[in-house]
Structure formats: C-alpha cells, structure tokens
C-alpha positions as a LaTeX table, in Angstrom:
\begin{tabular}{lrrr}
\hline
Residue & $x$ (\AA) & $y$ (\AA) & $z$ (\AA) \\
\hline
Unk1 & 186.81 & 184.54 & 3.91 \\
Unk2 & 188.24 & 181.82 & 5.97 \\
Unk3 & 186.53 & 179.10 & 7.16 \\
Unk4 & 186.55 & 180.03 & 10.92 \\
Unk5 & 185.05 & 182.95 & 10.27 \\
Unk6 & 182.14 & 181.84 & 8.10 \\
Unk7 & 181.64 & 179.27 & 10.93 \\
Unk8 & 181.50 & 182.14 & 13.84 \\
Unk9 & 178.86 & 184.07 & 11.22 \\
Unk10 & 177.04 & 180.91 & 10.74 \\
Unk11 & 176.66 & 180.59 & 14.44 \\
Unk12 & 175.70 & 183.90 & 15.10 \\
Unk13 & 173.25 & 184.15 & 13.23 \\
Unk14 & 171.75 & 180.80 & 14.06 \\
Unk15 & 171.73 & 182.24 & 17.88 \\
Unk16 & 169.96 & 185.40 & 16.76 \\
Unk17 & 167.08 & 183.59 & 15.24 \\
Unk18 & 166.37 & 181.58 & 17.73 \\
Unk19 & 166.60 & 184.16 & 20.53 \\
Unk20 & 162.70 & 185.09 & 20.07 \\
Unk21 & 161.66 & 181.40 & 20.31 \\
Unk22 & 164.14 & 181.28 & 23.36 \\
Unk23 & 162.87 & 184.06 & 24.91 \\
Unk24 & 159.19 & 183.56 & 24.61 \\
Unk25 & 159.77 & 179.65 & 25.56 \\
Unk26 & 161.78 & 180.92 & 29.34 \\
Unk27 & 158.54 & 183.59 & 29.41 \\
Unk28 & 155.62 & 181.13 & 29.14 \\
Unk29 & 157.92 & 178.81 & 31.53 \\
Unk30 & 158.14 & 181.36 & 34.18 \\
Unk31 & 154.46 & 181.96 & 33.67 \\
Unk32 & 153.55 & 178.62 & 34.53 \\
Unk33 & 153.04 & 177.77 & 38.20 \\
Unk34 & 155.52 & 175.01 & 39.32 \\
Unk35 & 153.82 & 171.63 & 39.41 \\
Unk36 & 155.54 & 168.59 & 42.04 \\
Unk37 & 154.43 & 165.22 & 42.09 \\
Unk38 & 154.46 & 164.87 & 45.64 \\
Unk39 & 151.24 & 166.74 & 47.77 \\
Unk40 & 152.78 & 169.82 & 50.04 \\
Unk41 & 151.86 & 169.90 & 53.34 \\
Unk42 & 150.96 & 166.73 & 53.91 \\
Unk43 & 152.61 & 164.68 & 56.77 \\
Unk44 & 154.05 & 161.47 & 56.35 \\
Unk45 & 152.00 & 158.24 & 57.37 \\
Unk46 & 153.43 & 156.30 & 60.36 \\
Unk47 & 152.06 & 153.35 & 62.70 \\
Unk48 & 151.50 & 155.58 & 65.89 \\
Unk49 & 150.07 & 152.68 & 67.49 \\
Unk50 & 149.78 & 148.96 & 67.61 \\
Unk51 & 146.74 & 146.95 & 69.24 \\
Unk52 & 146.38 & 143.61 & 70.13 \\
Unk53 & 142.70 & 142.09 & 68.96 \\
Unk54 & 141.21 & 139.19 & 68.50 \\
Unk55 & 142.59 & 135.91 & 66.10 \\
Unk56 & 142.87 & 136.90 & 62.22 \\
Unk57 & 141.62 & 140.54 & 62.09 \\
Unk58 & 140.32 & 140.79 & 58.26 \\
Unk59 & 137.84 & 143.72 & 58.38 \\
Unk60 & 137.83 & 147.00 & 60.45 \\
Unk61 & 135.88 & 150.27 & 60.36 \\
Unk62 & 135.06 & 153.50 & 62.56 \\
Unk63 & 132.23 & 155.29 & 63.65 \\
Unk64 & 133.27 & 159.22 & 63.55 \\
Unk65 & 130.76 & 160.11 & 65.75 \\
Unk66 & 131.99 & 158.25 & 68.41 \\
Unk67 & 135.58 & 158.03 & 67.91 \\
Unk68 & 135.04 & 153.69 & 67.74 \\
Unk69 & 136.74 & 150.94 & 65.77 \\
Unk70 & 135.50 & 147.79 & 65.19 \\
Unk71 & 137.66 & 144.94 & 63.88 \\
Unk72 & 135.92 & 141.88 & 62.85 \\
Unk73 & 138.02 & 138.97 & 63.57 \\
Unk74 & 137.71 & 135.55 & 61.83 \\
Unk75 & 138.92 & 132.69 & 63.05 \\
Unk76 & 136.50 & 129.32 & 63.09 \\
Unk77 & 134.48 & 129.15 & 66.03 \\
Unk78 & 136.04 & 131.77 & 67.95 \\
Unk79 & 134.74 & 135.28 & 65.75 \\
Unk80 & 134.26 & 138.01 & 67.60 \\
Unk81 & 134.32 & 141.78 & 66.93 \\
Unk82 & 136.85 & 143.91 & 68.57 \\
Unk83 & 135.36 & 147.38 & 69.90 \\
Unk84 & 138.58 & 150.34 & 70.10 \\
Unk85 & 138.59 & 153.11 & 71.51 \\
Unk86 & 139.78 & 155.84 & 68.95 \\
Unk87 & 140.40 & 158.27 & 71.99 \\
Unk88 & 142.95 & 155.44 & 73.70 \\
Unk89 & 143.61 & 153.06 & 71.01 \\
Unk90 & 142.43 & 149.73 & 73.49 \\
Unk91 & 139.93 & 147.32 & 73.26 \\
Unk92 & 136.78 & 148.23 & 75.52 \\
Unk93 & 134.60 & 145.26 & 74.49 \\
Unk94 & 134.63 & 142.19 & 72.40 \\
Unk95 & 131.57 & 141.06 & 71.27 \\
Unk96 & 131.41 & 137.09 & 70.08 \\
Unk97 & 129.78 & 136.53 & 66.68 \\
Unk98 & 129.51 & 133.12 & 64.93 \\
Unk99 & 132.80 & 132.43 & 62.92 \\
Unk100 & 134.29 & 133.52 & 59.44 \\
Unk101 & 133.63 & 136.93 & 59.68 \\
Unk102 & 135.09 & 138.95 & 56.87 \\
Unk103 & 133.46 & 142.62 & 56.18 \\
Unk104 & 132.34 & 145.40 & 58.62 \\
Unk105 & 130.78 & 148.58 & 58.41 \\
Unk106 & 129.35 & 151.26 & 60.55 \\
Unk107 & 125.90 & 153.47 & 60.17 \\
Unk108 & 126.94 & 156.01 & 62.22 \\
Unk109 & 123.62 & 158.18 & 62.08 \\
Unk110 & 122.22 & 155.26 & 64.20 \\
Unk111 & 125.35 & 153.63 & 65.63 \\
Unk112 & 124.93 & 150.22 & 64.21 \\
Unk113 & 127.60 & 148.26 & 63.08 \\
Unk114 & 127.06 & 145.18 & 60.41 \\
Unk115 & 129.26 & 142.20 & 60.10 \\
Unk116 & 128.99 & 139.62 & 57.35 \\
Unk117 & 129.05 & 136.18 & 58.39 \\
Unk118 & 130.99 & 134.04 & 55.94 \\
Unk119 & 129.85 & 130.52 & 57.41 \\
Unk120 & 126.39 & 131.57 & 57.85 \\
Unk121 & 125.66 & 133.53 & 54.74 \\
Unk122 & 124.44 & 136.20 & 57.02 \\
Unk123 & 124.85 & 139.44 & 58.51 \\
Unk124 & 125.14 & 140.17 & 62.23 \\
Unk125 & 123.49 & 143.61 & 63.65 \\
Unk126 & 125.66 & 145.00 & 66.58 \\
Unk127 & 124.24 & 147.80 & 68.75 \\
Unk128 & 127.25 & 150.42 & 68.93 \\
Unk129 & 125.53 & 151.40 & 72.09 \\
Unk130 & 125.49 & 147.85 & 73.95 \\
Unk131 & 128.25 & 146.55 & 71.73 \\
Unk132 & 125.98 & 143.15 & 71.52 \\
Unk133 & 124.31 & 141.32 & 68.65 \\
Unk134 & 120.67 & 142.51 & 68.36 \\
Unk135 & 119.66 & 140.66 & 64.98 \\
Unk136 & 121.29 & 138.43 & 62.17 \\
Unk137 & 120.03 & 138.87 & 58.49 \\
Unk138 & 120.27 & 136.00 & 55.70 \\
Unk139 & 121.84 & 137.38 & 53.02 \\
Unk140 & 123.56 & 135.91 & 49.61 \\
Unk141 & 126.38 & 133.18 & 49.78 \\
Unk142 & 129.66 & 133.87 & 51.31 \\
Unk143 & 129.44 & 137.65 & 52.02 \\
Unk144 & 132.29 & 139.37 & 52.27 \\
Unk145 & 132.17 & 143.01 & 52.48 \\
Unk146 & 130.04 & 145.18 & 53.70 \\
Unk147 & 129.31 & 148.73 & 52.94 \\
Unk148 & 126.89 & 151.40 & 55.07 \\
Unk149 & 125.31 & 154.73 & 53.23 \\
Unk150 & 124.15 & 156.68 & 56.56 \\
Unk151 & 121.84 & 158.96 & 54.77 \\
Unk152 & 119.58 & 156.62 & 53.60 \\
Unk153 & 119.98 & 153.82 & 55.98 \\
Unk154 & 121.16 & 151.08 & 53.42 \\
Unk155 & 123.37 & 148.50 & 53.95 \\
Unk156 & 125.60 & 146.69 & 51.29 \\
Unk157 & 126.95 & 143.32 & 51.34 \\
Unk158 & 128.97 & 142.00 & 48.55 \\
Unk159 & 127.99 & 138.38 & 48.67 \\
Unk160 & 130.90 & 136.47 & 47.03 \\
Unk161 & 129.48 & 133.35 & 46.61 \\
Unk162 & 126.72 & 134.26 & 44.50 \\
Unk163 & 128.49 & 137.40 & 42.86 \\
Unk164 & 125.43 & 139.41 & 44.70 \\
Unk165 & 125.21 & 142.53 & 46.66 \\
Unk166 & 122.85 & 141.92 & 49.09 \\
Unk167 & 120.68 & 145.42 & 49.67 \\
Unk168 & 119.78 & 145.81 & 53.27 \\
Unk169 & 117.39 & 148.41 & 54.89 \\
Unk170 & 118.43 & 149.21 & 58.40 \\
\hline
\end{tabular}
C-alpha cells in the first residue's frame, strides 16, 4: 500500500471516531439557550436633561411618591438644597442650610428629607411639604452620607470623621 493511501485510511477513520463525540457536542450546543453579555431590551442611558442648581452639587436623591429631587449643594457659607421637579426637571425651591453639605436622603412614607451637615456634625430635617428646615440633629463627626429605610422610619448617617453611622429615628 502506498503511503497516500494509508494516510486517506488513517484519516478516515480518525473522522469516524470522532463523529459521535461531534455529534453529541453540536446536540448539547443546540440544546443550550444562547447566553449574551449585554441585557436585551434594555435602552441605552442618555442625559435627557441638564439643570442648573446651586454651587458644588455633591449629593442628590428622589422622593417617588412625589416625583421630587433634592440636590444638596456644598459650598461654604452658601449650602442650600435644591428642590426639582421630576415632572419638569426645574428647580421649584431652594432651601438654605448651613454649609458643607455632603449626603441626602429621602423618607418618602413621611416626605422628609435629611441632609448631613459636614461643618456642623449634624443633620438638617427638611419638610418635603414646606421645603424648609424643621429640626437639626447632632450626629458623629463629619457626616457624609446619609441613608433612609421608609419602613421603619430610620435614618443612617455615615459619620466619616469618627468612622460611625449615626442611627436616627425619624
């Protein structure tokens, strides 16, 4: 026999054994569902809007219920706390709150809104309703962010400082 033709043999048979694996390896492939890295139907993320607030924005949250925002903007003596409208995406109030403020979150069982108060170690109270400050609460040094759990009425503040969280009752 030539040496072609043991090499064609040699071959052939080498495909024939393998054609089970081969076979069973395109079945359980075609068995599995297809699996992407990216999410399906989900739309890409855009800036739809842009809008203008107070000096150094470093904190913002939303109440659901009423379709707010509120940015907390530190800068020195000039805080304040920006109050959007999510239904026209424009400032309706600004409330004025001591300076260095950092974190902000919303209760929105009770439409409260807490802002911590780097200078003064505190946390302000905001009515959502009045959109002014109805109490300030010493907390731990340098708080920073703030966190709300509306079914039990706690506030959290990460207090920086101190490397506290500060547990609040509202």
């Amino acid at each position: 026999m030539r040496l072609t033709e043991r090499a064609v043999i040699l071959v052939t048979a080498a495909v024939a054994s393998l054609a089970p694996v081969a076979s069973t390896a395109a079945a359980a492939a075609s068995a599995a569902p297809a699996r992407s890295t990216a999410q399906s139907g989900t739309a890409a993320i855009g800036i739809t809007a842009t809008i203008p607030v107070g000096s150094a924005p470093t904190g913002a949250a939303a109440n659901p219920v009423t379709n707010t925002v509120y940015v907390v903007n530190s800068f020195d003596l000039t805080a304040s706390v920006s109050v959007i409208s999510g239904r026209t995406n424009a400032v309706v109030a600004t409330v004025p709150d001591g300076s260095n403020l950092y974190g902000v979150a919303v209760n929105p069982v009770i439409n409260t809104i807490y802002a911590a108060n780097d200078s003064f170690s505190a946390v302000s109270v905001i009515s959502g309703r009045t959109n002014t400050v109805v109490a300030t609460v010493s907390v731990g040094f340098l708080p920073q962010g703030v966190a709300a759990n509306p079914l039990t009425n706690t506030i959290y503040v990460a207090d920086s400082g101190d490397n506290t969280v500060s547990v609040l009752d509202s």
